[in-house]
PyMOL commands that place a pseudoatom at each C-alpha (Angstrom):
pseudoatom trace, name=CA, resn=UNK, resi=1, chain=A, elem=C, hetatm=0, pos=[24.766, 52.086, 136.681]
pseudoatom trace, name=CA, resn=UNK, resi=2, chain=A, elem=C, hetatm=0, pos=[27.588, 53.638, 138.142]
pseudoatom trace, name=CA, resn=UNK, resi=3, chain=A, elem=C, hetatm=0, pos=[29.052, 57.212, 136.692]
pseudoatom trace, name=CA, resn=UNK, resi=4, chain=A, elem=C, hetatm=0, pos=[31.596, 57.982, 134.338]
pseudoatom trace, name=CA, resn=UNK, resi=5, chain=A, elem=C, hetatm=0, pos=[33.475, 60.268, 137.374]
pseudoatom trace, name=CA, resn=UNK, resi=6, chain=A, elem=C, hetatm=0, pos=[36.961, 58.093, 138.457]
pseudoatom trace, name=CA, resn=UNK, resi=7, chain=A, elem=C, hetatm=0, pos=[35.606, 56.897, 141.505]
pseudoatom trace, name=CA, resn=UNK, resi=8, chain=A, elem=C, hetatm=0, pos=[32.570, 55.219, 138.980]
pseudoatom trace, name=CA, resn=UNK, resi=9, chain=A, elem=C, hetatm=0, pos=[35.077, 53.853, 136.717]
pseudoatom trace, name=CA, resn=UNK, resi=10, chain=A, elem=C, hetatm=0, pos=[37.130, 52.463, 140.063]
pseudoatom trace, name=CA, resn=UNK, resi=11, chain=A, elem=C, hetatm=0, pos=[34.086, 51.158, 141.439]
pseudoatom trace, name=CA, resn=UNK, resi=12, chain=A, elem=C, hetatm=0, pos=[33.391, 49.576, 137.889]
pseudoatom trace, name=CA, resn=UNK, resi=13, chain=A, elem=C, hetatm=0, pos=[36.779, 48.215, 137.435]
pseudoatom trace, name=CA, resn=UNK, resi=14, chain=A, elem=C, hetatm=0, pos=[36.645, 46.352, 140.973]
pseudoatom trace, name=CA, resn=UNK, resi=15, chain=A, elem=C, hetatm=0, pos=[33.081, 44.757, 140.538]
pseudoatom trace, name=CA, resn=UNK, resi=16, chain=A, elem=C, hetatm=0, pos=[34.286, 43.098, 136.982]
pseudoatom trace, name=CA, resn=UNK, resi=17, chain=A, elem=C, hetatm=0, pos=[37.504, 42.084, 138.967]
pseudoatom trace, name=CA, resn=UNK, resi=18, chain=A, elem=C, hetatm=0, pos=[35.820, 40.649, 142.349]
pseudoatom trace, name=CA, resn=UNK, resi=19, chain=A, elem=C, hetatm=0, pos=[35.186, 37.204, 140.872]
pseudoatom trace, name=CA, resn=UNK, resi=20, chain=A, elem=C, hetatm=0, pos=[39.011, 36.957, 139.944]
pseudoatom trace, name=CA, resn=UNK, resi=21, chain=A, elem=C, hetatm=0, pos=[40.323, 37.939, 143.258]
pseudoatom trace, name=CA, resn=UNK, resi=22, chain=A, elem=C, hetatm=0, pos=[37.922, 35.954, 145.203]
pseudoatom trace, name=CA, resn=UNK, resi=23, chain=A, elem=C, hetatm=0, pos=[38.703, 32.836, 142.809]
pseudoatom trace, name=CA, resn=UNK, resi=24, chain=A, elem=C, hetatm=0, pos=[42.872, 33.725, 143.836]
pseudoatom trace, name=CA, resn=UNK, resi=25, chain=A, elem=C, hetatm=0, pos=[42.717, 34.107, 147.411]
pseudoatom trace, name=CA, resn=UNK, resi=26, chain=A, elem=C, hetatm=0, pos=[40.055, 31.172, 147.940]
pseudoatom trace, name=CA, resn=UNK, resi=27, chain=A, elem=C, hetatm=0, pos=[42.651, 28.415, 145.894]
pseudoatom trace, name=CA, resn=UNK, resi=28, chain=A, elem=C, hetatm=0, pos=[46.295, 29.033, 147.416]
pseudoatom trace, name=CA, resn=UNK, resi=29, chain=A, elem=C, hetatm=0, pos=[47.610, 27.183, 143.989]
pseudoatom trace, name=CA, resn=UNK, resi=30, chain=A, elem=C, hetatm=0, pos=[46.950, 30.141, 142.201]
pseudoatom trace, name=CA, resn=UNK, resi=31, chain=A, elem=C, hetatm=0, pos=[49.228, 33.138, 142.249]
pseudoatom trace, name=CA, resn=UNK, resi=32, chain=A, elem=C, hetatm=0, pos=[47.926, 36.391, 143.548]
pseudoatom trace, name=CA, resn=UNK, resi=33, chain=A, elem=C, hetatm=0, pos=[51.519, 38.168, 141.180]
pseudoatom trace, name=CA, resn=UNK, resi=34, chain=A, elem=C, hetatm=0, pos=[52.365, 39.610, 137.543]
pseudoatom trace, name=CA, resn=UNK, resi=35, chain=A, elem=C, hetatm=0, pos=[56.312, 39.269, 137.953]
pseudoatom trace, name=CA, resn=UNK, resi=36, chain=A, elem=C, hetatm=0, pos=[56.360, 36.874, 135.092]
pseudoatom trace, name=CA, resn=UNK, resi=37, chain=A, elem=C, hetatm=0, pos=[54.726, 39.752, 132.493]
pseudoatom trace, name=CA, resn=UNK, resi=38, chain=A, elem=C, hetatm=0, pos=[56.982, 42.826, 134.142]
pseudoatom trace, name=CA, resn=UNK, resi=39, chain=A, elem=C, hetatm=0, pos=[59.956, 40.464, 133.203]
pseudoatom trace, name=CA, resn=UNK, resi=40, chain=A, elem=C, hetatm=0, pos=[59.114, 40.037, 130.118]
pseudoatom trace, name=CA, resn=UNK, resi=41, chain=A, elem=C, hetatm=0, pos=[58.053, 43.493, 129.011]
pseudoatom trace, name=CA, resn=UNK, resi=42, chain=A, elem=C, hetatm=0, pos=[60.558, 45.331, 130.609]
pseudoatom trace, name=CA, resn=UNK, resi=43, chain=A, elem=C, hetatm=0, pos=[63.674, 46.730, 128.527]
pseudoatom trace, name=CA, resn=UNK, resi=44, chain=A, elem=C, hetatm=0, pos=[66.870, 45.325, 128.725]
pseudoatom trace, name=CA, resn=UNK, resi=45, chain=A, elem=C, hetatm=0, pos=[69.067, 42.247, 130.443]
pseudoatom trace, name=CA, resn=UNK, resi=46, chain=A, elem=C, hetatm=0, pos=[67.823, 42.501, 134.624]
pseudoatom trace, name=CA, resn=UNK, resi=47, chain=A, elem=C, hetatm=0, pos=[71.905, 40.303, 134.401]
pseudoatom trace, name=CA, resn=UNK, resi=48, chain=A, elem=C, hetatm=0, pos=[74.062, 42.784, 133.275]
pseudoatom trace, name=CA, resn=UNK, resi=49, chain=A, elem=C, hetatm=0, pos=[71.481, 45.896, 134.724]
pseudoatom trace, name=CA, resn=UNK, resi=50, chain=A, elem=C, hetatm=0, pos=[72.481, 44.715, 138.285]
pseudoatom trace, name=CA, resn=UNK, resi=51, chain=A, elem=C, hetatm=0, pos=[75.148, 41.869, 138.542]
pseudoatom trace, name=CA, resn=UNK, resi=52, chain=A, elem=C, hetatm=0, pos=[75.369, 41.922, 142.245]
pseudoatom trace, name=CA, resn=UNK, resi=53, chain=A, elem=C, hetatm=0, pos=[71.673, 41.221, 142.788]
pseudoatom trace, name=CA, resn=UNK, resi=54, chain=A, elem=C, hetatm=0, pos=[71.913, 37.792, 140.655]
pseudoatom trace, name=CA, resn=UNK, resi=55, chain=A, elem=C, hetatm=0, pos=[73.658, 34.683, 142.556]
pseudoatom trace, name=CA, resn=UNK, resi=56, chain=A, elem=C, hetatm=0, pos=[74.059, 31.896, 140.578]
for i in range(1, 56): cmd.bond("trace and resi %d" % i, "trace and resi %d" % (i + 1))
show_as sticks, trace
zoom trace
């Protein structure tokens, strides 16, 4: 069992997550990104935040 120190917890956090990773890099349908959940949860219209960025 691995400690309770940071570098336990990190080591802990990356064993339960191995599976997941492996799964996303091995089928290239998958996508290895979050954008879609920082869009939504982020405050305020991305549009009128920064006009010049947005072509449409």
């Amino acid at each position: 069992m691995l400690s309770k120190s940071s570098i336990g917890k990190t080591m802990t956090y990356f064993i339960n997550q191995y599976p997941k990773l492996i799964a996303v890099l091995k089928d290239p349908r998958l996508e290895l990104d979050n954008n879609l959940i920082e869009n939504t949860i982020r405050p305020g219209n991305r549009k009128e935040e920064l006009p010049f960025l947005w072509i449409t």
